[in-house]
N, C-alpha and C positions, 0 to 999 in steps of 0.2 A: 504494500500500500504506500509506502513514505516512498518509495519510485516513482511512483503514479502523481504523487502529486509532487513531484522536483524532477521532471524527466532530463532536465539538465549535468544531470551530477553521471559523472563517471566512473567507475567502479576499476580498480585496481589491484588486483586480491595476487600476491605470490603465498600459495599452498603450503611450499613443497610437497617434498615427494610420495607420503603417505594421504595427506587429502585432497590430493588435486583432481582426481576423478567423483568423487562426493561433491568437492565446491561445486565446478565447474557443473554438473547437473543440478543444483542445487539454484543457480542462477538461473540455467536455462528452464528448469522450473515454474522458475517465477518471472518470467521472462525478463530480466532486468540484463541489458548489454552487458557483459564484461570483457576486460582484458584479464586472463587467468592464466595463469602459468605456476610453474613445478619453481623455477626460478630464472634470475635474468641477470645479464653480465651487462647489462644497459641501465644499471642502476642511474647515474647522472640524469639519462632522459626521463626516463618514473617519475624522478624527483623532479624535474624543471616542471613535470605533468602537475605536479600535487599541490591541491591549495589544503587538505588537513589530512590526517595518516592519522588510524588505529594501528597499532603496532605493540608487539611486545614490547616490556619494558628492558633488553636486555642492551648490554654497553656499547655495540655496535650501533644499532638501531639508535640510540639516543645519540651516539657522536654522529652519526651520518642526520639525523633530523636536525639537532641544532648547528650544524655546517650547513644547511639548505636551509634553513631557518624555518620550518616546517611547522605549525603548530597541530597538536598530537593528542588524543585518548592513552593512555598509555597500560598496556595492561602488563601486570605482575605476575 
């Protein structure tokens, strides 16, 4: 439903390797576009993509968010 009414917003989801056949059905689902992937070695472009990131909250992820200056949900 929150798609439906923001059909503007882009979805970004990197899985890895264990859920990415779940997510990615899980989107087409609910029919909400995504870019989904296992993972991506084009991090820099993601990030140029990204006006806010849910993300783990783990050391990389937070050095790479606040170098892109990314504001973030951040989960533990």
């Amino acid at each position: 439903e929150f798609y439906r009414l923001n059909p503007l917003i882009q979805v970004i989801h990197l899985t890895g390797k264990e859920l990415y056949s779940e997510s990615c059905e899980l989107y087409r689902s609910l029919s909400i576009p995504c870019y989904c992937r296992e993972f991506s070695s084009e991090m820099r472009i993601l990030y140029s993509l990204t006006d806010f990131a849910i993300s783990r909250a783990g050391g990389g992820a937070l050095s790479e968010l606040s170098f892109f200056n990314i504001p973030a949900l951040l989960v533990p």
